[in-house]
C-alpha positions in Angstrom: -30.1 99.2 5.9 -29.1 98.9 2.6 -27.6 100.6 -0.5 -27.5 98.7 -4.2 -24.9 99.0 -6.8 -25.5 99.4 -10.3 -24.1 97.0 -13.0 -22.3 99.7 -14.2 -20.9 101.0 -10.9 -19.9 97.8 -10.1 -17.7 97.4 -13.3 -16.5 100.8 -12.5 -15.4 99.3 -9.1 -13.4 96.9 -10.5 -11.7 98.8 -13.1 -10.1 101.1 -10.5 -8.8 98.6 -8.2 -7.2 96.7 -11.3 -5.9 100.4 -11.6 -4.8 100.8 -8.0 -2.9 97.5 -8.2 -4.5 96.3 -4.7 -7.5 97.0 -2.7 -11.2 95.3 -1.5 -13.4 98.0 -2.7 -15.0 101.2 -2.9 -15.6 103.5 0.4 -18.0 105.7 0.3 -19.1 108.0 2.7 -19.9 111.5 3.6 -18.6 114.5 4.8 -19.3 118.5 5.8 -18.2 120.4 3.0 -20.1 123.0 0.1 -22.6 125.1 0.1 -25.5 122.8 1.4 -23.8 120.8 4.0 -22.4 117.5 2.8 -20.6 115.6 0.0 -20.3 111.9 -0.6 -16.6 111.1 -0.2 -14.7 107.6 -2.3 -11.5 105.8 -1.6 -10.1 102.7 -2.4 -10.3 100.6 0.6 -7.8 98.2 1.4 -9.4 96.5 4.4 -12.3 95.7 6.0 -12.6 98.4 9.2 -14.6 96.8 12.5 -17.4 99.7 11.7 -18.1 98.6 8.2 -20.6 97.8 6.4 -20.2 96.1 3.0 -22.1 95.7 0.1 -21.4 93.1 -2.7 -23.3 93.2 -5.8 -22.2 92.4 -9.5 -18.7 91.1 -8.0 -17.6 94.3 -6.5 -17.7 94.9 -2.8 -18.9 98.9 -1.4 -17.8 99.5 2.3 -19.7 102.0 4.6 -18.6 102.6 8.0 -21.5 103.0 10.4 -21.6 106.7 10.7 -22.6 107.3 6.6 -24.6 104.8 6.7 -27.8 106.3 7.6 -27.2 109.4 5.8 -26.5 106.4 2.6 -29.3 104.3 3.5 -31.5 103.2 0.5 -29.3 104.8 -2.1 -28.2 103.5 -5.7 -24.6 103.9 -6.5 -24.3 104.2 -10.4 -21.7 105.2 -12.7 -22.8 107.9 -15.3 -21.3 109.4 -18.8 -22.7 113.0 -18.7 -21.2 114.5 -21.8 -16.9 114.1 -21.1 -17.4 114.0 -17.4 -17.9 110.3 -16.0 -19.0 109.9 -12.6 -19.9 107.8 -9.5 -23.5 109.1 -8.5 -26.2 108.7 -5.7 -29.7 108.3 -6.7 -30.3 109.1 -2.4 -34.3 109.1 -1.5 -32.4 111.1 2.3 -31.6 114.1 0.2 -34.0 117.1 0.7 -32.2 119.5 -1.1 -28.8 120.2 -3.5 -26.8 123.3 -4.1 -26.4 125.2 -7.4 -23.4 123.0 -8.6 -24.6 120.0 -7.3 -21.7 119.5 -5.4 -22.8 118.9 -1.8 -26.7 118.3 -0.6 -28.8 118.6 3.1 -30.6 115.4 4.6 -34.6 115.4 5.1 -34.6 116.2 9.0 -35.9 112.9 10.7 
């Protein structure tokens, strides 16, 4: 199982934990929530958990504990200017389907 970083993202990383003052990483994961059924969810982690999984690409690390993982599996994290809003986003090939605001998403049923 896997899940890349972009160049970008990975800059992005590290610009918030020089922020933070202190953390690893990224964690992403996801959770119910929305419209659709689930939301990708990001927090500084400050240490490795004994379900993790971690990702280091461009010199930042991305934790995933076991659980999000397959729902995460094969994405590409990037970090996107849309207009004034700047963003983490998944490019997830296990999405079938997102709401109207984009906000939360269903998997593809195995």
């Amino acid at each position: 199982m896997a899940i890349t970083l972009t160049e970008a993202a990975a800059k992005q990383i590290n610009t918030q934990l020089a922020k933070h003052g202190s953390g690893v990483g990224l964690r992403v994961g996801v959770k119910p929530v929305g419209c659709s059924g689930l939301t990708y969810t990001y927090d500084i982690a400050d240490t490795l958990q004994a379900d993790d999984q971690v990702f280091d690409q461009f010199g930042a690390k991305l934790f995933v504990n076991a659980q999000a993982l397959s729902s995460l599996d094969g994405s590409n994290l990037d970090y996107v200017s849309e207009g004034m809003k700047k963003t983490f986003q998944f490019d997830n090939p296990n999405v079938s389907s997102t709401c109207g605001c984009g906000e939360s998403f269903n998997l593809k049923k195995a």
